[in-house]
PDB file of N, CA, C and O in Angstrom:
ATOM      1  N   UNK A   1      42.942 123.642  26.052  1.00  0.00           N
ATOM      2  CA  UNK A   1      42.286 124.827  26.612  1.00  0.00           C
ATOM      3  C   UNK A   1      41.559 125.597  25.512  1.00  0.00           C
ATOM      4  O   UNK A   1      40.509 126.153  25.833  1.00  0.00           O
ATOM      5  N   UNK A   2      42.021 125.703  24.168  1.00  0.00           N
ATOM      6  CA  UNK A   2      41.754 126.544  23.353  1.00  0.00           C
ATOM      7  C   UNK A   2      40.412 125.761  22.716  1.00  0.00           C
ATOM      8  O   UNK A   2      39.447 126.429  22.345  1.00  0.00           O
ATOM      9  N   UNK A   3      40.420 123.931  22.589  1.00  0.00           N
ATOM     10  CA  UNK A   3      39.231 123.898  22.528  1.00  0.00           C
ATOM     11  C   UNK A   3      38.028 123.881  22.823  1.00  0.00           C
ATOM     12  O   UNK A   3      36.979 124.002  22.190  1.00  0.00           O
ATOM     13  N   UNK A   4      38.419 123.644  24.315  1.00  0.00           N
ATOM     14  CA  UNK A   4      37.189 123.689  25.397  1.00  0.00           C
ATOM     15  C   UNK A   4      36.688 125.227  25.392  1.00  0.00           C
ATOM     16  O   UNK A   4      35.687 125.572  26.021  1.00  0.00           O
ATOM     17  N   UNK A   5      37.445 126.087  24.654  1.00  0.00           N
ATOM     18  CA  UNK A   5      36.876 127.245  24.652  1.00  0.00           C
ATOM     19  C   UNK A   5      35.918 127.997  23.543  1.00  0.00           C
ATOM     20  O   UNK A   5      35.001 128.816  23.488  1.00  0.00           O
ATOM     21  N   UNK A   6      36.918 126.997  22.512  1.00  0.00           N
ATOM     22  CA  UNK A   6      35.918 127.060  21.059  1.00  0.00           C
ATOM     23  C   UNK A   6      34.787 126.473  20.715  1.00  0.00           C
ATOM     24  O   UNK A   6      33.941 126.839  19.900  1.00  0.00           O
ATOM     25  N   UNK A   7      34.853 124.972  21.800  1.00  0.00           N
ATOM     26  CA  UNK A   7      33.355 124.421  21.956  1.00  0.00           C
ATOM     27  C   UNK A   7      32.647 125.492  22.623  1.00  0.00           C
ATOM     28  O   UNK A   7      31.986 126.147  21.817  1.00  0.00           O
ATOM     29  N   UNK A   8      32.541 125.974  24.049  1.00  0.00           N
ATOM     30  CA  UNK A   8      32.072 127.018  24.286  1.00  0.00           C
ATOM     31  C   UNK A   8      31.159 127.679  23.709  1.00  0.00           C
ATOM     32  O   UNK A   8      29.930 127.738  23.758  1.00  0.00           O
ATOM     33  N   UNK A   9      32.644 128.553  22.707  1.00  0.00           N
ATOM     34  CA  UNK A   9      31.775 130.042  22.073  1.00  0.00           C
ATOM     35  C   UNK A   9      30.556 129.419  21.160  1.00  0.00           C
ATOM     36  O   UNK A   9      29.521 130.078  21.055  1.00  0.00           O
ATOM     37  N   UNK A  10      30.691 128.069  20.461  1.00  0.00           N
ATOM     38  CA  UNK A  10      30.038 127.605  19.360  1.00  0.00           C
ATOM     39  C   UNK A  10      28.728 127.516  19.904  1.00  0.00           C
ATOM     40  O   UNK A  10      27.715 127.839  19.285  1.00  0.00           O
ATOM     41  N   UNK A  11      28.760 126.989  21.297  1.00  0.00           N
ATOM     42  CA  UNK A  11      27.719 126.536  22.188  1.00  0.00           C
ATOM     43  C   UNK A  11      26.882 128.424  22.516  1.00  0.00           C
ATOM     44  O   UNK A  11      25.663 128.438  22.350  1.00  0.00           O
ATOM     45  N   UNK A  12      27.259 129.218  22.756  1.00  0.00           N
ATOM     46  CA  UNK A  12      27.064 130.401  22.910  1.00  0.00           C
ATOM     47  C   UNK A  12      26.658 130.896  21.450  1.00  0.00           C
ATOM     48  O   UNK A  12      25.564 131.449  21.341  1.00  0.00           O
ATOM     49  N   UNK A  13      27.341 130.763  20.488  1.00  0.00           N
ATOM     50  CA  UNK A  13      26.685 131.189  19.313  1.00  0.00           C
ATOM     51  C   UNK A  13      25.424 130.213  19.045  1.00  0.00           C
ATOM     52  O   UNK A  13      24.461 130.922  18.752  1.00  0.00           O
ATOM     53  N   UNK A  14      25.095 128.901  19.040  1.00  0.00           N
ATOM     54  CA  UNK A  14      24.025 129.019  18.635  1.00  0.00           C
ATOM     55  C   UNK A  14      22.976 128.592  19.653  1.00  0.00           C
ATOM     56  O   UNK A  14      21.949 128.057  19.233  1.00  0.00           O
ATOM     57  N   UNK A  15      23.199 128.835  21.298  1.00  0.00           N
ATOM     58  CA  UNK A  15      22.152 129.481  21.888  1.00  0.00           C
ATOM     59  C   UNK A  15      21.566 130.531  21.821  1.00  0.00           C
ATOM     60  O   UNK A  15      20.447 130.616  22.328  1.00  0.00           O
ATOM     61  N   UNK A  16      22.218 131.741  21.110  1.00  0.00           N
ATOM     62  CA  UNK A  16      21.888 133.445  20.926  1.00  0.00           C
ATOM     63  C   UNK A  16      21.450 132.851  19.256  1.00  0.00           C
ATOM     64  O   UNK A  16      20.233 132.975  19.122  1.00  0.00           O
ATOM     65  N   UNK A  17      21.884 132.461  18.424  1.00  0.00           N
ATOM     66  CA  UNK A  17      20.662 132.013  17.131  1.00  0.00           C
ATOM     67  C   UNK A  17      19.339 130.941  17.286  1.00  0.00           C
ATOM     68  O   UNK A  17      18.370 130.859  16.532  1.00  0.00           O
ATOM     69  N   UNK A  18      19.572 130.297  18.284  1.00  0.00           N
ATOM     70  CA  UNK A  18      18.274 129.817  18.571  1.00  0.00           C
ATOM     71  C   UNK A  18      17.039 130.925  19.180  1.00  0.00           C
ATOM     72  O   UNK A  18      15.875 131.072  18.808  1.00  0.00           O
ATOM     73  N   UNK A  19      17.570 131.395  19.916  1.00  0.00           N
ATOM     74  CA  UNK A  19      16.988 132.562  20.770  1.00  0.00           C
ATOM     75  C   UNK A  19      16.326 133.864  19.758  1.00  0.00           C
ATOM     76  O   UNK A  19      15.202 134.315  19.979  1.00  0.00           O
ATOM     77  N   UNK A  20      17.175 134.355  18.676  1.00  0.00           N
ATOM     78  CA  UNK A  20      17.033 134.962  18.319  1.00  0.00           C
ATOM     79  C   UNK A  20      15.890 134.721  17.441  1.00  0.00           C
ATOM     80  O   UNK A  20      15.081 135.634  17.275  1.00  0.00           O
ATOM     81  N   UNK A  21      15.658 133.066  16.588  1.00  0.00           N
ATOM     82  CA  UNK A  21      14.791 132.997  16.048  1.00  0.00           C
ATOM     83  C   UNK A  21      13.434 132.391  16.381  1.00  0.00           C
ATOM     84  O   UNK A  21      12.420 132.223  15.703  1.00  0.00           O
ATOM     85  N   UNK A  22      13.800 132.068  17.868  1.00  0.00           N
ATOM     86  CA  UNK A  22      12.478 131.887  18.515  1.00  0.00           C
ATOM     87  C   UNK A  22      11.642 133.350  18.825  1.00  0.00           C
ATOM     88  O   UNK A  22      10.438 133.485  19.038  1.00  0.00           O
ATOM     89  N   UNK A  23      12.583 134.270  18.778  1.00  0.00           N
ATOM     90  CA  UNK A  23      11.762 135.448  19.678  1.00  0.00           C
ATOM     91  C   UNK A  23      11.313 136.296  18.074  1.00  0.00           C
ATOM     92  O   UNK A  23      10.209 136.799  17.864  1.00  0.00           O
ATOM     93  N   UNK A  24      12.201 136.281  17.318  1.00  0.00           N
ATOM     94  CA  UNK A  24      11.397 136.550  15.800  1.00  0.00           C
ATOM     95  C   UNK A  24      10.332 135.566  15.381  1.00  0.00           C
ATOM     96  O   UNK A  24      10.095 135.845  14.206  1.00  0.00           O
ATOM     97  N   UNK A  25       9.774 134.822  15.655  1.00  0.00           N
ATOM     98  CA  UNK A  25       9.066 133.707  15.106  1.00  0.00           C
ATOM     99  C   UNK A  25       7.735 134.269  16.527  1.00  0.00           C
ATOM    100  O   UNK A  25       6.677 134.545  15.962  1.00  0.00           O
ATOM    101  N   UNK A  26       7.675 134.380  17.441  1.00  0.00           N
ATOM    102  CA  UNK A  26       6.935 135.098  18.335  1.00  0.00           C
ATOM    103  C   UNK A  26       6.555 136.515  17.888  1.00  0.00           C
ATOM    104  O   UNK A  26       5.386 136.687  18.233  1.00  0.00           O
ATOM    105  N   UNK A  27       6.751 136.961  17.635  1.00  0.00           N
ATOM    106  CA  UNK A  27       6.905 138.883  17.456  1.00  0.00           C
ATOM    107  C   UNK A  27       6.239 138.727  15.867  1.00  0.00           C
ATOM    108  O   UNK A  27       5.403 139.615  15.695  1.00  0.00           O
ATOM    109  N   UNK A  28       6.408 137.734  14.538  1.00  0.00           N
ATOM    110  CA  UNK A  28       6.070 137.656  13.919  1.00  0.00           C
ATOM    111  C   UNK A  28       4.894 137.283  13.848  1.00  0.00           C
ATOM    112  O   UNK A  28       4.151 137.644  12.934  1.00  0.00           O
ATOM    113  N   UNK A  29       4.455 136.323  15.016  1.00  0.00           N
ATOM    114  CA  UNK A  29       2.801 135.605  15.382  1.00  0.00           C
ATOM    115  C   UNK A  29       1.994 136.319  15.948  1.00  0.00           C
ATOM    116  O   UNK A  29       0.787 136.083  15.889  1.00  0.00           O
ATOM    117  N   UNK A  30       2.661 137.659  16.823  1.00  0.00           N
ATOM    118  CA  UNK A  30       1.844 138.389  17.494  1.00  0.00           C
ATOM    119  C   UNK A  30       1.278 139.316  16.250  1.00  0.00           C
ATOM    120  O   UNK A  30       0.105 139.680  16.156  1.00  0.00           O
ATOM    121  N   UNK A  31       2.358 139.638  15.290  1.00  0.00           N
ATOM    122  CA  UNK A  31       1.690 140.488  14.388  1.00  0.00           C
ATOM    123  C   UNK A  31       0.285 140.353  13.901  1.00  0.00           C
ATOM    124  O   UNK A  31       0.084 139.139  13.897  1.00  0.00           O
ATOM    125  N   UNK A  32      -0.880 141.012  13.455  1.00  0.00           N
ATOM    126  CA  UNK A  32      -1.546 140.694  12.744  1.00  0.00           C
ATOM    127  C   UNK A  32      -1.747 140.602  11.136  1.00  0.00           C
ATOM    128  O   UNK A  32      -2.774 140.109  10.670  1.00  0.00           O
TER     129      UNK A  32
END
């Protein structure tokens, strides 16, 4: 149980770091 949960969070952490550096990598392109 405890690992199906730690896969999980891992899976959750680096969907929110993918995310995070797609939307910085956008916001950085819009800049001029």
């Amino acid at each position: 149980m405890a690992l199906i949960f730690f896969i999980l969070f891992s899976g959750l952490c680096l969907k929110a770091k993918v995310a995070k550096n797609s939307s910085l990598e956008y916001f950085t392109k819009i800049q001029p």
